[in-house]
Structure formats: C-alpha cells, structure tokens
VOMARMAR-566097 format. One line per 3 residues: their letters; for each residue x, y, z of C-alpha. Coordinates in nm, 3 decimals. Example, Ala and Ser with C-alpha at 12.3 -4.5 7.8 and 13.67 -1.06 7.14 Angstrom:
BEGIN
AS> 1.230/-0.450/0.780  1.367/-0.106/0.714
***
This chain:
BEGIN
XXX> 0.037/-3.231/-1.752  -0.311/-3.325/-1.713  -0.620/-3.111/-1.833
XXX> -0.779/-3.076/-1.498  -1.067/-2.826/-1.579  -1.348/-2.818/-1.327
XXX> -1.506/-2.614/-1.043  -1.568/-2.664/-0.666  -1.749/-2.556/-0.451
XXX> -1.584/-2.531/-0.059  -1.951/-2.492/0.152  -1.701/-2.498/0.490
XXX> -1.589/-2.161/0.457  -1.208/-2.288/0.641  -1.021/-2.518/0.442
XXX> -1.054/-2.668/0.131  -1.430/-2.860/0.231  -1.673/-3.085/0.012
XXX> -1.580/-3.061/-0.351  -1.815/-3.102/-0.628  -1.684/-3.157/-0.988
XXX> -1.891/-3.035/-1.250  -1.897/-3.133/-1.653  -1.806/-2.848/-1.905
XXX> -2.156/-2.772/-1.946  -2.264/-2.739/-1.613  -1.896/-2.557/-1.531
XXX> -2.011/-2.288/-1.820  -2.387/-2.250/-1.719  -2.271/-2.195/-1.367
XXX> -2.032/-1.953/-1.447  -2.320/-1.778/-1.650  -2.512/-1.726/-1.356
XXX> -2.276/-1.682/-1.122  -1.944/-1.451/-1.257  -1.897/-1.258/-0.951
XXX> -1.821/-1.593/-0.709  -1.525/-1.627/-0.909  -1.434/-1.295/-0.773
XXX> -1.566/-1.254/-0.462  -1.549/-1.652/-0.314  -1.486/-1.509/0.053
XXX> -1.805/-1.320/0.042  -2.021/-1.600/-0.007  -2.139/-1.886/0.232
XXX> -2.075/-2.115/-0.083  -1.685/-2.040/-0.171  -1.686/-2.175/-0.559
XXX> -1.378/-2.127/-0.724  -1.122/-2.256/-1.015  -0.976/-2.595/-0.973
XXX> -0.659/-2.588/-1.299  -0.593/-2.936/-1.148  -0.245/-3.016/-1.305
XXX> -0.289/-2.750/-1.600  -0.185/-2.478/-1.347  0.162/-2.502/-1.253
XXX> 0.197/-2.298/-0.907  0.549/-2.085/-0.925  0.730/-2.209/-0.563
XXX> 1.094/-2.212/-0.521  1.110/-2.397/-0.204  0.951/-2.664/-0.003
XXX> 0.759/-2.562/0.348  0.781/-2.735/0.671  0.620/-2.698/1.007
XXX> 0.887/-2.660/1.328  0.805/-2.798/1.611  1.114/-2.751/1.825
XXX> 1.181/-2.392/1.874  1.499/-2.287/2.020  1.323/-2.010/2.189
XXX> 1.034/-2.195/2.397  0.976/-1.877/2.616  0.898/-1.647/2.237
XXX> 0.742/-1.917/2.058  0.656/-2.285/2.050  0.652/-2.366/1.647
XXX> 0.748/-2.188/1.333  0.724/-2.238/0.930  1.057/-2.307/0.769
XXX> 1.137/-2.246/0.393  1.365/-2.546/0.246  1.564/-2.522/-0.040
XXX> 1.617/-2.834/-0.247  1.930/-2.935/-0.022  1.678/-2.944/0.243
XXX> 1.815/-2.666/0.421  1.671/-2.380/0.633  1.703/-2.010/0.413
XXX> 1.537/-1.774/0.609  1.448/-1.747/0.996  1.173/-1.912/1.146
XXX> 0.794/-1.757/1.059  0.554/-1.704/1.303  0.213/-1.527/1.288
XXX> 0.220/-1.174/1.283  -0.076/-1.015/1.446  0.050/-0.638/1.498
XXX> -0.132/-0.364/1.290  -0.042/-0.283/0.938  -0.148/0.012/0.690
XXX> -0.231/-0.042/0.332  -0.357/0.291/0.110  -0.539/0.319/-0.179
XXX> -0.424/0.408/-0.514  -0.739/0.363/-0.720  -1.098/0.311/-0.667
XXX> -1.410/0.217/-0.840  -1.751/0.218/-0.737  -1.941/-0.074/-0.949
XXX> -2.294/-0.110/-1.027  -2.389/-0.442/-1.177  -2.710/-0.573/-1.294
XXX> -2.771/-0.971/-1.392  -3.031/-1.026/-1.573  -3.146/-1.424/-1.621
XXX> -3.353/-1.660/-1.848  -3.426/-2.018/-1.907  -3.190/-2.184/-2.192
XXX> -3.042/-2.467/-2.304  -2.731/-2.607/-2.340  -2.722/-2.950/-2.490
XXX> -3.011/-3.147/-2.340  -2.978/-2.936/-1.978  -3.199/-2.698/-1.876
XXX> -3.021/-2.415/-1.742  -3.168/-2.059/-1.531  -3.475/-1.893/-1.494
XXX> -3.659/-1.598/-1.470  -3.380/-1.372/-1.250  -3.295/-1.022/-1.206
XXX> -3.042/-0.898/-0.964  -2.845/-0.599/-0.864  -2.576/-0.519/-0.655
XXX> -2.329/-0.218/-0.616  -1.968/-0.254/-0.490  -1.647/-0.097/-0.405
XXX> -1.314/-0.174/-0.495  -0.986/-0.025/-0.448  -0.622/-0.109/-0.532
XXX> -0.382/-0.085/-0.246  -0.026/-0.041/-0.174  0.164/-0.120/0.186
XXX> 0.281/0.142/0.401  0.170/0.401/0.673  0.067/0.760/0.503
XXX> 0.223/0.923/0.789  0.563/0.757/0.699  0.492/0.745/0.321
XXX> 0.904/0.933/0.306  1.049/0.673/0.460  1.089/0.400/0.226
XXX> 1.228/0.112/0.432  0.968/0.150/0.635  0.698/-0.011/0.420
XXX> 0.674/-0.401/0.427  0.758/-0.647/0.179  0.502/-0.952/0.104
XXX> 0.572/-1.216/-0.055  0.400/-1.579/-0.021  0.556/-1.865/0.128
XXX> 0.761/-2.082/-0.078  0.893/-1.754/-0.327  1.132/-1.479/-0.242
XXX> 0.900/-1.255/-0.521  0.767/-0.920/-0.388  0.353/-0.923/-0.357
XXX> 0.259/-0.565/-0.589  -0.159/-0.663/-0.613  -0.346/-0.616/-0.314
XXX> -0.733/-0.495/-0.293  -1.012/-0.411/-0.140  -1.387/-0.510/-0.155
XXX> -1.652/-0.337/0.029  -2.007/-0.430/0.059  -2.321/-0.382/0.198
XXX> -2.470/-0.647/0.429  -2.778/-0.761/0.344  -2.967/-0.731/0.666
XXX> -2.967/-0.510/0.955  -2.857/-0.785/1.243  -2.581/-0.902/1.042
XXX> -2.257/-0.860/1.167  -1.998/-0.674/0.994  -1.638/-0.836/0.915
XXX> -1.332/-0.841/0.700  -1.158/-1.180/0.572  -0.873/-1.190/0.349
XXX> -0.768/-1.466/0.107  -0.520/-1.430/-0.151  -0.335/-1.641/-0.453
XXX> -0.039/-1.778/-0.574  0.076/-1.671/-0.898  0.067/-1.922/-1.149
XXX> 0.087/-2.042/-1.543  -0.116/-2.185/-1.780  -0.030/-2.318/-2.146
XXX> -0.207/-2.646/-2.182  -0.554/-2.492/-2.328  -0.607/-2.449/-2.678
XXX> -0.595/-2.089/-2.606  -0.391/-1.859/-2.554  -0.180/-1.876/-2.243
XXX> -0.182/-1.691/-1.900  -0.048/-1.582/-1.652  -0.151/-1.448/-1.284
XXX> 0.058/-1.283/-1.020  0.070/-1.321/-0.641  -0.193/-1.161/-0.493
XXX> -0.376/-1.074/-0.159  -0.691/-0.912/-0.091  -0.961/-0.811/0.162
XXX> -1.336/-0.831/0.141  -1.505/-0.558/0.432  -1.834/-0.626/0.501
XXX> -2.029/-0.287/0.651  -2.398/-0.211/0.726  -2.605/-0.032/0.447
XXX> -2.592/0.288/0.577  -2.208/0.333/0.606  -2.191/0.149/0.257
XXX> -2.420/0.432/0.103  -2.218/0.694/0.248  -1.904/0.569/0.113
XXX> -2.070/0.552/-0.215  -2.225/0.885/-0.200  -1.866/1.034/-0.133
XXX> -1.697/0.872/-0.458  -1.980/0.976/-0.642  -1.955/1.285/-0.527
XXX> -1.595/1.311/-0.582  -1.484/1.412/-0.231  -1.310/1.106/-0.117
XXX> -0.957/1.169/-0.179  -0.754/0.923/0.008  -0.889/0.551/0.148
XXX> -0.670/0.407/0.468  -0.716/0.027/0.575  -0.538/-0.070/0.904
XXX> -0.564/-0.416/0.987  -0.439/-0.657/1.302  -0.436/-0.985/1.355
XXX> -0.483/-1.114/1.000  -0.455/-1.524/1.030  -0.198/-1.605/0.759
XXX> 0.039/-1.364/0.794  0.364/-1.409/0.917  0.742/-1.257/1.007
XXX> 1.023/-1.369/1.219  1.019/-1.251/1.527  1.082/-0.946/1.653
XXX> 1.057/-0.720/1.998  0.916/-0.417/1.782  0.528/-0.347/1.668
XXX> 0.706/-0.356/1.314  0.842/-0.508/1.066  0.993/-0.505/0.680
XXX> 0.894/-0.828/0.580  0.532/-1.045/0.587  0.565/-1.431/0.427
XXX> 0.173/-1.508/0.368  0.041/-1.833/0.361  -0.273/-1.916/0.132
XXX> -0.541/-2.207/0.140  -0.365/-2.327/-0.137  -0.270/-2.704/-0.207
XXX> 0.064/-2.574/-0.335  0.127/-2.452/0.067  0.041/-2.754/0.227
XXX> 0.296/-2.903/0.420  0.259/-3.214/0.704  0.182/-3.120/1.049
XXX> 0.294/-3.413/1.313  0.055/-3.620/1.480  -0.080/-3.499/1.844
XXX> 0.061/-3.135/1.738  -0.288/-2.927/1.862  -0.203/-2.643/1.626
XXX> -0.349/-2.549/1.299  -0.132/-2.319/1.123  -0.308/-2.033/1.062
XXX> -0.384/-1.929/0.638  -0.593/-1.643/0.508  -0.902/-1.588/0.609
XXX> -1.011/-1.450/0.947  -0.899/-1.073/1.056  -0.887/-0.986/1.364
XXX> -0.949/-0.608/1.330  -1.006/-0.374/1.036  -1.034/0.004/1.019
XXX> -1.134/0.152/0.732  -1.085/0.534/0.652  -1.246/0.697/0.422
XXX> -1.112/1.021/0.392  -1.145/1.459/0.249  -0.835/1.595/0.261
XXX> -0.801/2.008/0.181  -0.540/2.196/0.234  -0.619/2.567/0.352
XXX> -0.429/2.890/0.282  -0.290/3.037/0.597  -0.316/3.378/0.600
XXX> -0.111/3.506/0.931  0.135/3.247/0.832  0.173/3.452/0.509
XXX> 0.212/3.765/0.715  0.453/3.635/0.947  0.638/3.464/0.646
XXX> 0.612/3.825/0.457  0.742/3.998/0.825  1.053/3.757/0.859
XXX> 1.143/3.879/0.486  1.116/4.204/0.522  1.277/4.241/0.870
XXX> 1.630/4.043/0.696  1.652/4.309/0.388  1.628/4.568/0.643
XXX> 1.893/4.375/0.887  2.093/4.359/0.578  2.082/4.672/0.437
XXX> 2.204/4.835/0.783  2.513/4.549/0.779  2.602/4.699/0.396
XXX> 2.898/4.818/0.421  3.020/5.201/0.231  3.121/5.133/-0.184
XXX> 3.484/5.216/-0.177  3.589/5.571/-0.377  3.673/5.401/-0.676
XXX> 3.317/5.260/-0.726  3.176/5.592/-0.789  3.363/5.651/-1.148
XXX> 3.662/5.862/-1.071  3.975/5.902/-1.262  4.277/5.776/-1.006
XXX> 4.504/6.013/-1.135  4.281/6.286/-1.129  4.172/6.244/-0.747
XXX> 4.583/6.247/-0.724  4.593/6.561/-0.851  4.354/6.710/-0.621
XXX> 4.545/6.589/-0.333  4.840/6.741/-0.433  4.676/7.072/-0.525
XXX> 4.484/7.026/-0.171  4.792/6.995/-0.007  4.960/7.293/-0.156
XXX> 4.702/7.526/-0.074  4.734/7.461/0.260  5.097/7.555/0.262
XXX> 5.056/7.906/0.089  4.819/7.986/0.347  5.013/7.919/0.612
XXX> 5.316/8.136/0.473  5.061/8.403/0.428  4.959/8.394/0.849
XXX> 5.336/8.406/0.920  5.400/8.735/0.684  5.064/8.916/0.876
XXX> 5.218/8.808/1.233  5.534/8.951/1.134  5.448/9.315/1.008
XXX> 5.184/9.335/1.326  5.493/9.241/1.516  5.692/9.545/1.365
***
C-alpha cells in the first residue's frame, strides 16, 4: 500500500475535474484556512476534498457493471448490475429511483463559527493574512422513513451503497444561508463509502457509509429556522426529497420501495460504460426536489372529549348495575339449618290454623 496523502481540488462541480496535488505543507496550511471545505465540499464552487490514494482501502464486496440490454425495453433501457467474484448477477437490475422519500431528524445543532486569520510561516512559505470570517449553520442527523408511518417498520427503506450489502445508518443535513438575494436556492447530496486506514504513523480509522444533503435557503427563511432552535420550539424537522440523481432500486409499479443502492462519485464505483452508449449514469449530486419542514408540534387537552369519555363510563356502571343479578340467600350470613327450621315451623303453623277454621265451621254448623 502506497502513502498517497494529498488534496484536490474538483473546480467542475460533476465528476471528479482538474486535480491539483499539494506538498504536506501547503496540504496543512490549506487545511488551516479552510476546515469547513472538508466538510461541506458540495457547498462550494471549489469542491476540495481528501485524496487517501492507496492508504484508504474502500470496503466493496462486489464488482459493478453497466447493462445495456434490458429484458424489459418498454420499463427501462439500461440498469447497474452487482457481480460477485464468479462474475455473476446477485441482485436485480438498478435503475434510478426518482419517487419521493422522507428522512426525519433525530438531532440538531445550530453552529456558529468564527475564523479568525494571520500571516505565518511554515518552512520558507508564506502562508494567510489578515482574515476574519463568520458563518452560522444548521445541521441535523437523519433517519429514513415517513413520520406518518413511523409504526410500520417494513415500511422504511434500506440504503446501502453499491458494491456492499451493509445497511447506510449516517445520513445529514446542512442548511445554509445564501449569500445574496438573487441566488437561487437548491439541495445536492453527495455521500461516502466507508473505508480504512492503518498505514499512518497514527492511530488508525475508520469511517462508515454515509449520505448527506446540503439545502441552500435565502437569509430570511435561514434566520427563522435559527430563531426557532434557539428558541427551543422546533420539535420535529421533515426532509422529503424526489428525484435525487444517484439513487437507485429495481423496478417497481408502486411510488415505494424497501430498498435504495446509492451510487457515489467515488473511484471505487466506477465501472466502464460502452462506447456510443449516450447515457451517463447518474451519482450524487443534483436533487430534483426538496421540502424541508420545520416543525411545533403540541398536543392539546380535549376537554368535551374528556366529558364524553367520563359519560361513556358512567352510563356502563349504570348499564351494569341494572344487569346485577339478586345475591343468592346464602350470601347474606344465615345458618342453613336454621332457615330449615323456620320452614318447618312455617309450615306447621299453617296447619293448626287450618284445624282451628274447621272446629269454628263445625259448632256454627250445630
């Protein structure tokens, strides 16, 4: 494995573009000046990013290729294949998926950063100047799945990139405030493969799969999003987006599906595309449409539903008290043999009094 330690810069915005290598020392002072491009390449006109070279080693389980022949011209004219190392076919073909999906929010944070500059050296280069910036930011974790089926947990998608059968679990958010008034606002997403790193004399790494967006809006919405989370109203963050270049699923006659493969910009998901083919596969970047909900939730107390709750209780005691049947005899405490008794005492009683009515009728009768 080779050392391969360098930046570049991609000033195309689509693809990989012109790449600059820089020297150690530039590669530090850059980073110096610049820590938030490693974070935030798809906001920038100027894309720079890490470039492990052959220190990285990209975790893929299978090889990609580009099909040309579908069996199903009237659905779709080309798909992406996964090949295992037999060279054969394990899952069906992948096409782009442009039908709406739902992430939500599980954390947020609204950043304030300041970057304050000077001149210094490093070595015989002359590095910064006199520089003072701020900016303020928002970003959110996210988890798949539509809140209104939150239950229902085959509903919610799996990710996972191309090439790996290993679930995506970090997706996020970035919002932030455009500059100027007549620029338009957007969303791109880009994401990574996971990947390993022990050929540094330091300490090892590691980094998971992971996609992300980067939402654009104009000032004013920006500052009231900011206001809210300040504020500590905002308790729940939607993000619906459609037609998100780079995502794929096999195909399917419903609006939904249980499964997206993403493909990245990525050298490690490169795979030939035939001569006179007019296609370009499409990889993270563009997104068609974003909604963004920013959201209060309360719950109220509903009084006549209380009442009517409180009327529907009281109405069943009083149904079942009248359906009660009488407590038997014995439930009352009496002896059994003494309520014999009684009976048989009853019973006599009535027998001496009728003998006496027969003796009166007969001396009348005299």
């Amino acid at each position: 494995m080779g050392s391969g330690f360098g930046y570049r810069r991609d000033t195309k915005r689509r693809g990989f573009g012109h790449e600059a290598d820089l020297n150690i020392v530039e590669l530090i002072a850059l980073h110096l000046r610049h820590p938030s491009n490693i974070l935030d390449c798809a906001t920038s006109r100027e894309c720079w990013y890490w470039d492990w070279g052959a220190s990285m080693k990209n975790r893929l389980d299978r090889a990609l290729r580009l099909n040309t022949e579908s069996p199903y011209e009237s659905l779709y004219s080309w798909a992406i294949n996964e090949i295992d190392a037999d060279g054969k076919i394990v899952c069906a073909d992948q096409i782009p998926w442009f039908w709406p999906l739902y992430f939500v929010a599980t954390e947020i944070v609204l950043t304030d950063e300041n970057s304050v500059e000077r001149e210094y050296e490093i070595g015989d280069v002359k590095l910064g100047g006199a520089d003072i910036s701020q900016r303020r930011y928002i970003r959110a974790k996210l988890r798949p799945g539509d809140p209104l089926n939150a239950s229902n947990l085959l509903s919610i998608p799996k990710f996972s990139m191309f090439g790996t059968n290993r679930p995506i679990r970090a997706f996020t958010l970035s919002i932030h405030s455009l500059k100027h008034d007549g620029e338009r606002e957007s969303c791109v997403a880009w994401g990574a493969l996971a990947s390993s790193d022990s050929d540094f004399d330091v300490d090892s790494f590691e980094t998971e799969d992971c996609v992300g967006f980067t939402l654009q809006v104009k000032a004013a919405d920006f500052d009231r999003y900011a206001a809210r989370i300040s504020s500590g109203t905002v308790n729940e963050i939607i993000l619906q987006v459609g037609g998100v270049h780079g995502f794929y699923s096999a195909w399917s006659p419903s609006i939904e599906t249980n499964h997206v493969k993403v493909l990245t910009r990525d050298k490690e998901h490169g795979f030939e595309i035939p001569k006179g083919f007019a296609i370009d596969p499409p990889r993270l970047r563009d997104v068609g449409k974003a909604e963004l909900y920013v959201n209060t939730k309360c719950v109220f107390t509903d009084q006549l539903a209380k009442v009517q709750k409180s009327e529907v209780f009281d109405d069943k005691v009083q149904r079942a008290s009248a359906m009660r049947p009488e407590p038997p005899i014995e439930r009352l405490g009496f002896d059994p043999d003494a309520l014999k008794l009684l009976r048989s005492i009853k019973t006599t009683a009535h027998w001496i009094v009728g003998l006496i009515l027969v003796l009166v009728l007969a001396t009348i009768l005299r």
